[in-house]
N, C-alpha and C positions, 0 to 999 in steps of 0.2 A: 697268548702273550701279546700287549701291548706292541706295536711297530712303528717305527719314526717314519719322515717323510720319504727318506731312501728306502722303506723296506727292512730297516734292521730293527732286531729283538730292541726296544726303547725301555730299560731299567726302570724298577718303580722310584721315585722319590724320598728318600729317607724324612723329607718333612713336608709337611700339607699345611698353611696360612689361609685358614679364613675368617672372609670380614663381611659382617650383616651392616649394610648399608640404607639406610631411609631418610631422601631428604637432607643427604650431609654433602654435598657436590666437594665444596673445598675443603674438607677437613679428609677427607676420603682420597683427594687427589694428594694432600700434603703424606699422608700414611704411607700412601702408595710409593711414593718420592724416596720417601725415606726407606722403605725395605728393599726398593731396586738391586739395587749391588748387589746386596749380603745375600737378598735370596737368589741371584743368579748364581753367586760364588755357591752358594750352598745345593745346589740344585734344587734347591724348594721348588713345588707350586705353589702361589697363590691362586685361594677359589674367592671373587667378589659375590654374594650373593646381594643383589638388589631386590626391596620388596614394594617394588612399581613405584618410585620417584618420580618426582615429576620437575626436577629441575637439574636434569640433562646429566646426572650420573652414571648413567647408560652410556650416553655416549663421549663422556669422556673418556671411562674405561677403554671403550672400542678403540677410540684413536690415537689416546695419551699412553696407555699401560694395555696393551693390547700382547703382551707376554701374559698378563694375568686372565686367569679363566674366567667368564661374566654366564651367573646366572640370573636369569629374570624371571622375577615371582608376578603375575597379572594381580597381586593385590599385596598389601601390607602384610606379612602373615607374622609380623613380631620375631624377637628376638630368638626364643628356642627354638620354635620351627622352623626359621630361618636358617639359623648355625645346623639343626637336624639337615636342613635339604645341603646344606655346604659341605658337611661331614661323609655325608653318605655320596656327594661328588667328588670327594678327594680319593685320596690314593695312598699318601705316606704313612711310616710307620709310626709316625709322632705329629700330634693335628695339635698346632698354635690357635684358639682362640681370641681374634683380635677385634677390639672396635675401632671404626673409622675417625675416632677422635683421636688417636693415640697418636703419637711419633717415638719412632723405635731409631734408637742413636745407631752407630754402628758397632757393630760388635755384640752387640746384647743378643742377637739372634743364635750365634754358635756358643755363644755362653752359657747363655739357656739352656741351648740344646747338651751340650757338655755336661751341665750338673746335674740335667734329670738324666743322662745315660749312666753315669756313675753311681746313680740311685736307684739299683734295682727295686730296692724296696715301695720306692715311690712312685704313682701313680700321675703326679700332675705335679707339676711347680708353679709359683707366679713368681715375680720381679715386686719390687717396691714402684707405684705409683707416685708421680711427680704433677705438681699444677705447672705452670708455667712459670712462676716465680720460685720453682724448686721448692717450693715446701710442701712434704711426705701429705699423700692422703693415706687413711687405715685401710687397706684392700687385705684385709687379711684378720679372723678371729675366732673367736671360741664355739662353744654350742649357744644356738639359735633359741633363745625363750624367752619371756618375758620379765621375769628378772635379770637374765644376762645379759639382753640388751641394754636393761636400763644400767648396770655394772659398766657398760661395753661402751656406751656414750656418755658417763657420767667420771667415770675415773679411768678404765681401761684406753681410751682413744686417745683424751689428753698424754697418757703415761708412755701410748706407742708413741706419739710424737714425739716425742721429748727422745726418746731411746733412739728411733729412727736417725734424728737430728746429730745425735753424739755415735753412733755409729753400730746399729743393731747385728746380731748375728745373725745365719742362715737358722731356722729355725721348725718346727714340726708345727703344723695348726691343723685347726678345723676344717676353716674355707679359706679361698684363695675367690680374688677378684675374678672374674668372668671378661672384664677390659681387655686383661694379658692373661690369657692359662694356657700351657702347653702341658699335656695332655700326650699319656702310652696309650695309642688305638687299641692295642689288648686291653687296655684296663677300662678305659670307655666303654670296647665292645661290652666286656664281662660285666659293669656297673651300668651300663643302659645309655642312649644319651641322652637330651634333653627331654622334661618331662613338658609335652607343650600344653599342658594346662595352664604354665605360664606365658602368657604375651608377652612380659617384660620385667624383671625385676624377679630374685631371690632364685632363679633356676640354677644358677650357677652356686648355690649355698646347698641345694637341693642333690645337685650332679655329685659334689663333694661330699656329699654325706655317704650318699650310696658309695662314692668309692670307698669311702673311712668303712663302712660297713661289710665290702668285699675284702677289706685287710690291707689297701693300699694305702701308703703315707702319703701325706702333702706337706710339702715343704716351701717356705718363703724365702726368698734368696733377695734381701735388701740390698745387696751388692750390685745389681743389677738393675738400672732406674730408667721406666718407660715414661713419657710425658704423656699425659691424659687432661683432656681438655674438660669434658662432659658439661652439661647444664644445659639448658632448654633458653633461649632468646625472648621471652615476652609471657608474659605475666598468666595467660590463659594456658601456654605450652606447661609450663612449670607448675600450676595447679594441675593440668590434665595427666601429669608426668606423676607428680606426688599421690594421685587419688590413685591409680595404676600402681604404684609399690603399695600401697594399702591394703589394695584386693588382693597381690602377689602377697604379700604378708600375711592376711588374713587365711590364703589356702596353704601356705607353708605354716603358718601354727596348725589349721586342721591335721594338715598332713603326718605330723613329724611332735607335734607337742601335746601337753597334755590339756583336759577341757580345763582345767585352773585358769594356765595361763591364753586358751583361746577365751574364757570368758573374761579375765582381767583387759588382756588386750580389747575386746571388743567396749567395755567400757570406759578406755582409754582412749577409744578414736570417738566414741559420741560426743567426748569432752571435749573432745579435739575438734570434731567436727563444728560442732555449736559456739566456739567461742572466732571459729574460723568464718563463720556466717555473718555473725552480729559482728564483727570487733574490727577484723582482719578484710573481709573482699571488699573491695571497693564498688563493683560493677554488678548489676540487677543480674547480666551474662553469666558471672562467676559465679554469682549462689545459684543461680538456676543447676551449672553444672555441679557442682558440690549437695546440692541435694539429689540429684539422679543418681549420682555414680557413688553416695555414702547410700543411697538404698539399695540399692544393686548391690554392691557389697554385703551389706548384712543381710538383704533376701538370699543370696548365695550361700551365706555363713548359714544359714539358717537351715535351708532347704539339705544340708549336706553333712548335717551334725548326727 
């Protein structure tokens, strides 16, 4: 058994916070600000994992939130292995997955934690995601395929908004955002955790499934509203960002869908990709990257079918 600074038995944690950090210094310090209180009230740990930043998130952690645990990765290992090394450092019986763009209000933390313990049935919950002007992002949806998506961005999203906006109920889904997921360590252990074939993008649709598959509900709790900042600063981030959910797409239809709609998707991104070439990048830099990393992807797709 664990021992505190005196020598006494030190109680495990009923709740574990962690946050995969890269390159986010002030958005990460704001997160951290904000869960202070609630998680000392709550006896939470928070686990930081950093994946070798370089603009002095390390040492804010150490100095500014030095209650919260700092792990340091010597390289970028991306988001699922990231949260994998966080996970397997924590401790509590219930692990919050957070990103460092978020701001968690007060209160929403034992809320959270309140609805998923009433929920034996359920394996994870997420919150309603907020931008900063308070209008609902969709962190929450159906089965993963290539007509669904297109259902899921074309009539489905508009219709949660609008539902969100007038006041949606707690409800049963698919997936839940990855931003905010809190998450029964049994149900993780028993559903696996992150599958780190993903760098970034679609693991958290991936984590969910398998739990759906072990017989665990997820449930969205709109009543509960975290602010999520996300997006990338410059023009080449947000290409480099979009082509990475691409490849994460393209191994999650491998994975999980049928060849229909991996092959409809793949001729969806060539189209996508070629009018993004000619039409859309402005910069010799930009195509250069969009044509590396649209062949790398379909060499992948290819080599694994």
């Amino acid at each position: 058994m664990r021992q505190n600074e005196n020598g006494q038995p030190k109680s495990e944690p009923e709740l574990s916070i962690v946050l995969v950090s890269y390159n986010d210094r002030v958005r990460l310090g704001r997160c951290l600000f904000s869960l202070e209180e609630e998680a000392k009230n709550l006896g939470a740990e928070v686990v930081v994992v950093d994946n070798n930043s370089a603009d002095g998130s390390q040492e804010l952690v150490r100095t500014s939130f030095s209650w919260a645990k700092l792990i340091e990765n010597s390289e970028n290992l991306g988001y699922a292995k990231g949260n994998n090394r966080g996970i397997q450092g924590s401790r509590g019986k219930f692990v919050l997955l957070l990103n460092p763009d978020t701001v968690v209000p007060s209160g929403a933390l034992s809320t959270l934690l309140a609805e998923l313990k009433a929920r034996p049935e359920a394996g994870a919950i997420g919150p309603a995601l907020v931008h900063e002007d308070q209008t609902f992002q969709v962190s929450f949806g159906r089965k993963v395929s290539f007509f669904s998506e297109l259902v899921q961005k074309l009539a489905r999203n508009p219709y949660y908004k609008a539902r969100l906006k007038a006041g949606l109920p707690a409800r049963e889904t698919g997936w839940l955002s990855g931003a905010c997921l809190l998450l029964r360590r049994t149900a993780l252990e028993e559903a696996g955790v992150f599958d780190e074939n993903f760098f970034l993008f679609f693991e958290d649709i991936d984590l969910c499934l398998r739990l759906r598959k072990k017989g665990f509900r997820l449930i969205f709790e709109p009543r509960i509203k975290v602010l999520h900042a996300g997006g990338a600063s410059t023009s080449r981030e947000k290409l480099a960002s979009r082509l990475e959910y691409r490849r994460s797409q393209v191994y999650f239809y491998r994975k999980h869908n049928s060849r229909l709609s991996l092959f409809l998707l793949k001729i969806y991104l060539r189209l996508t990709f070629f009018l993004q070439r000619f039409f859309v990048l402005r910069t010799n830099e930009e195509r250069t990257l969009l044509r590396e990393k649209a062949r790398a992807i379909f060499k992948d797709a290819a080599h694994n079918e």
